[in-house]
N, C-alpha and C positions, 0 to 999 in steps of 0.2 A: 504494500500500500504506500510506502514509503515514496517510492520512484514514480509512481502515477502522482502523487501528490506534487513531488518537484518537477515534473511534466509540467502539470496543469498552473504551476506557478510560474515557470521561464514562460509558458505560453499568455497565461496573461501580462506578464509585464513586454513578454515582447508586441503583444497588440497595444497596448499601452504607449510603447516606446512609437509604434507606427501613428496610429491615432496623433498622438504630439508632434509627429514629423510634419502628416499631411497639414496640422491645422496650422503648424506657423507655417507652408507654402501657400497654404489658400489666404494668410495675411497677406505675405507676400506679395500674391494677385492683387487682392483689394485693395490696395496703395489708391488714392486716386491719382488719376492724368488729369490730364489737358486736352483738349480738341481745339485746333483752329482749322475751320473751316467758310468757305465764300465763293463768290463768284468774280469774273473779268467780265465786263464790259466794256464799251469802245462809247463814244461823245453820244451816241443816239442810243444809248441800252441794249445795243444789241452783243449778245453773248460772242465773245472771243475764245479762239485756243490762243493759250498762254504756256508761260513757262512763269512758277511762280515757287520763290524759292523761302525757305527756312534756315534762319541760322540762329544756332544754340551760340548766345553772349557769353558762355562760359569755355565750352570747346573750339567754336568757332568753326563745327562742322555743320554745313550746307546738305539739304536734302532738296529737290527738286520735284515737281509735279506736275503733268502737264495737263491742264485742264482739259474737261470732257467735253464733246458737243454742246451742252448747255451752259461754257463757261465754268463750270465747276470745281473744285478744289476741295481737299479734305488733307489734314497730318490728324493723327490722333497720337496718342500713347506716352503724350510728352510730357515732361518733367513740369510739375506745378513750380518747384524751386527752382527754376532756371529761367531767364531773362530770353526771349525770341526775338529776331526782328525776318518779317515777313514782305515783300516786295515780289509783284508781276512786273512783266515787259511780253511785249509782242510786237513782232516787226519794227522796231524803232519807238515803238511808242510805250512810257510809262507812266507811274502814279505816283505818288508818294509811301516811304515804307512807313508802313506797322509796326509798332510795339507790341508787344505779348509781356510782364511785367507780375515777375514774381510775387508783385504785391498783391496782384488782383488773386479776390475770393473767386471767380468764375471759369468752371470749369468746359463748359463751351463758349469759344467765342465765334464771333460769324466777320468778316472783313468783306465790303466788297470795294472792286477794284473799278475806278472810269479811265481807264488809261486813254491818254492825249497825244498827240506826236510833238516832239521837243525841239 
């Protein structure tokens, strides 16, 4: 009886020990982001493909995205603690860039773009 007993006790501690693993990775997951997402358009509202980039103010690495038929753009998964600046261009023509600001409570934000020719 002895050995079934310390079975049943490695066996619980080791679900135990799992249980504890999975719940700090499901924290892990539940971190919150950030989402910046919007659209391009051009002087009359009409939807643009664009190239509209992202850069993290603390690495200073650039992601890029190229907008959808409807103008569209989306980055999600991004650090609430880190500072963004977000800027379109399309054939010669831009806008002014965006801030994203560690400061801000807001976890989605929307930007939209009227790019101009310069």
């Amino acid at each position: 009886m002895n050995g079934v007993r310390r079975t049943l006790i490695a066996s619980l501690a080791a679900a135990a020990l799992a249980a504890a693993a999975g719940s700090a990775l499901a924290q892990e997951k539940d971190e919150p982001t950030r989402s910046v997402k919007g659209v391009v358009m051009d002087e009359q509202e009409h939807p643009l493909q664009a190239v509209v980039q992202l850069k993290n103010m603390r690495t200073l690495d650039v992601k890029s995205f190229h907008t959808d038929g409807e103008g569209r753009y989306y980055f999600y998964g991004l650090d609430p603690n880190v500072d963004y600046e977000v800027k379109a261009s399309s054939q010669g023509m831009k806008d002014k860039t965006r801030k994203v600001s560690s400061f801000s409570s807001e976890r989605e934000l929307f930007y939209a773009f009227e790019l101009k020719r310069e």
